[in-house]
N, C-alpha and C positions, 0 to 999 in steps of 0.2 A: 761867400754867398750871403745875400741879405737873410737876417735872421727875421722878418717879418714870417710866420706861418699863416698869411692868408696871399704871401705873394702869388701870381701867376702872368707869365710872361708868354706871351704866342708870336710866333711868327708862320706864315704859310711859305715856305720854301720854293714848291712848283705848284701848280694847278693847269689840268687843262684833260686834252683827250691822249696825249702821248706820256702824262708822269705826273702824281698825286705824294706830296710830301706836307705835314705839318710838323712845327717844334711847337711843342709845349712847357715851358720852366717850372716849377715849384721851389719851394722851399728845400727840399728834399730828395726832390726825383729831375731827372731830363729826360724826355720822350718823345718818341716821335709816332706821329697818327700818316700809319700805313706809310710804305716805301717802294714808289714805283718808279724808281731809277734806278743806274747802278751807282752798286756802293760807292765808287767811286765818287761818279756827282754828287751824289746826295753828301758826300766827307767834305767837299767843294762849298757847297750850298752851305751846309754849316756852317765853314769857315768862314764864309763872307757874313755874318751876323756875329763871328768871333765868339764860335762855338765850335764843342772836338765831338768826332763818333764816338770817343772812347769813353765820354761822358755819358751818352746816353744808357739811361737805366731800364727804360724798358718803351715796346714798338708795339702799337696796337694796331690790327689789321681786320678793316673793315669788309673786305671781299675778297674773293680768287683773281679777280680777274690784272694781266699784266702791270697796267698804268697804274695799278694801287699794292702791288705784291713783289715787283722783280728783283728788286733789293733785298729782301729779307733774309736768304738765307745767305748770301758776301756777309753782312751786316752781324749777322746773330752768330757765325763760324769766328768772323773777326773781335767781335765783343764779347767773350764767354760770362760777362755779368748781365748782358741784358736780355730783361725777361720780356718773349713774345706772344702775345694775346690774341685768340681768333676763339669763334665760336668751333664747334667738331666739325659740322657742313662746310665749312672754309678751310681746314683742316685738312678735310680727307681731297679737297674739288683742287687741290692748291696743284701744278704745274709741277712735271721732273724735271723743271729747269732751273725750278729755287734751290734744288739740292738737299741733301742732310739737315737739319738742326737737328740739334742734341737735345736728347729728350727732359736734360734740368736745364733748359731753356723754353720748352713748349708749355706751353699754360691753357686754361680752357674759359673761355668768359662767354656765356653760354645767351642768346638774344634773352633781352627782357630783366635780367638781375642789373645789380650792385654790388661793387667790390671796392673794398675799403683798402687803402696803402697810405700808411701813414696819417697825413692833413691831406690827401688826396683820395675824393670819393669819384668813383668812375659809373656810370646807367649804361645800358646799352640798352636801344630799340630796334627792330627790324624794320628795315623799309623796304618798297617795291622794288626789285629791279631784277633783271634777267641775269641773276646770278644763284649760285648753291642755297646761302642766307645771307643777304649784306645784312650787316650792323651798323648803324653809328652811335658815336658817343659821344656824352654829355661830362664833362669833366669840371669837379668844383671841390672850391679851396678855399675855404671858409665862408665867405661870403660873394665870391668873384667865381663865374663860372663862363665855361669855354665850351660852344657847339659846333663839331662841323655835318654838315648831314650834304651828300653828293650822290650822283647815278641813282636818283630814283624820280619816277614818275612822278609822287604827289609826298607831302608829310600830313599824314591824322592828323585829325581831330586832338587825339589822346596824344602826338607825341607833340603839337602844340602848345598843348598845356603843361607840358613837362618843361620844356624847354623855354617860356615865357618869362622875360623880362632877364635874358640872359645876359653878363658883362659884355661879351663878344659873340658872334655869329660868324659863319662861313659856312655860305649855301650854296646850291647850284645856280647858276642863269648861263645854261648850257644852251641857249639856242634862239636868236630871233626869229619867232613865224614866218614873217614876209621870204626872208635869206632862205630858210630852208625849206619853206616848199618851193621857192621861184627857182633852187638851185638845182646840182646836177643830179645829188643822189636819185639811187630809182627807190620806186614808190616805196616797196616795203620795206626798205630803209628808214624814211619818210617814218611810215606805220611804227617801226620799231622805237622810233626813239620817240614821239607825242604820245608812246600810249601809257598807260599808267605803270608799265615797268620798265619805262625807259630814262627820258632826262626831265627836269624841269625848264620853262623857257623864260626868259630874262622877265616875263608879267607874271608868272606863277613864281617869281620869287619874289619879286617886287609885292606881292598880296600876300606873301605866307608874312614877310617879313611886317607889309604895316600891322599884322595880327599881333605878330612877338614880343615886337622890340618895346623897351617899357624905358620906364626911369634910369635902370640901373645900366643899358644900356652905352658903351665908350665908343664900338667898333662895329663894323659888318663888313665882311669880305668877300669879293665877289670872287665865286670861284670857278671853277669846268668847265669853262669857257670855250666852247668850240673853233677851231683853226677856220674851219670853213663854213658852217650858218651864226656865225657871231663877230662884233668887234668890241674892243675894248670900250669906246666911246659911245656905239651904239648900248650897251649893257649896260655902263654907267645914267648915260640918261634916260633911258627907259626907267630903270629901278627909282634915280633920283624925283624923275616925275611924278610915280606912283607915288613916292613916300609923302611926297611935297603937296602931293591932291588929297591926300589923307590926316595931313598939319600938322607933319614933319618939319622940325628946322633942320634939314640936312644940313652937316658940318658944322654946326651951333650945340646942337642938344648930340651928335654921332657921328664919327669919320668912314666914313664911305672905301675900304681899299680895295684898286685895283690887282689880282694877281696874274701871275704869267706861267708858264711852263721855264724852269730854270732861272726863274729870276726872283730871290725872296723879297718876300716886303721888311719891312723893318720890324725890330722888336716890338711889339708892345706891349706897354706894363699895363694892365689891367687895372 
């Protein structure tokens, strides 16, 4: 492995509303952010980037809920090195379907702190969403740093600023307006997912991100994309538009990735 200690390497494995997987690389560590497939896939999905589970050192888990948890415990029985991270509220809300993990694998990373591993410094914030506590995390490695922030209604003020002028991004644009109210859901469906603790829509990421994105800036990943009030294309250019009327050079000064559920995007070195 490269002996650089400010490498960092991400690929997003799935994204969407049926399975939530991130790889992370360091110098040091291989990680993965949340596992909502089965171990299976998810060993699969590695492989195709030309990476093994049995590498992985440790699995940080941002919510209870399926699409971001169902893998973990296959994953953490099969790995007895890697260490899994949730705050207590995700802990206790978590599913008797993930099974056992062993209690010198459960870890506690509590909303709100910092936790140091090696050349890898880990934030975690809480964000809106109709779960126990989601968390996301903010992950950096000398001077290269990696966000992903998913299923939540809005991002602060305050975790804005935290996360300004990050190497890499991957946010939600969970939903075009027009698609999901013209569509079939019923109403309170509707309700659930526009309101503030539900998803963001492909313009509420498009505007979180012209806030963000700065100099340092390689990557942004569109992620949790919904099957049915969103498409690939319509997401892309909505986002691109926004950035573009804000004087962005999309794909000049930042690479735009689409993702998918089951289909990783490529490595990238940061």
């Amino acid at each position: 492995m490269n002996d650089d200690s400010n490498l960092m390497r991400v690929a997003i494995l799935s994204s969407g509303s049926s399975g939530n997987v991130a790889y992370i690389q360091t110098n040091q560590h291989q990680i993965l952010l949340d596992a909502g497939l089965s171990g299976i896939k998810i060993r699969k999905l590695l492989k195709q980037i030309d990476r093994s589970v049995d590498d992985i050192d440790m699995l940080f888990i941002s919510h209870e809920h399926s699409d971001h948890s169902r893998g973990m415990g296959v994953l953490a029985r099969r790995c007895p090195k890697m260490q899994v991270f949730a705050n207590q509220e995700t802990w206790d809300a978590l599913p008797s379907s993930i099974g056992k993990i062993p209690e010198s694998q459960r870890n506690l990373f509590p909303v709100g702190t910092i936790q140091t591993f090696g050349e890898l410094t880990v934030q975690s914030f809480g964000v809106s969403h109709d779960a126990a506590s989601e968390q996301c995390y903010l992950f950096k490695c000398g001077q290269k740093r990696f966000v992903l922030i998913t299923d939540t209604g809005y991002i602060s003020e305050t975790i804005q600023h935290h996360i300004q002028n990050s190497s890499a991004f991957a946010l939600e644009c969970n939903y075009d307006v027009e698609m999901l109210m013209n569509g079939p859901y019923p109403w309170p469906l509707k309700q659930r997912i526009i309101c503030d603790t539900g998803h963001m829509s492909n313009e509420d990421e498009g505007e979180i991100l012209a806030k963000v994105i700065g100099n340092a800036t390689k990557a942004v990943f569109l992620t949790h994309r919904s099957h049915h009030n969103n498409t690939r294309l319509v997401a892309h250019q909505t986002i691109e538009e926004i950035l573009t009327n804000r004087g962005f050079n999309v794909e000049h000064d930042f690479h735009l990735y689409d993702t998918d559920v089951c289909k990783p995007t490529k490595l990238i070195n940061l």
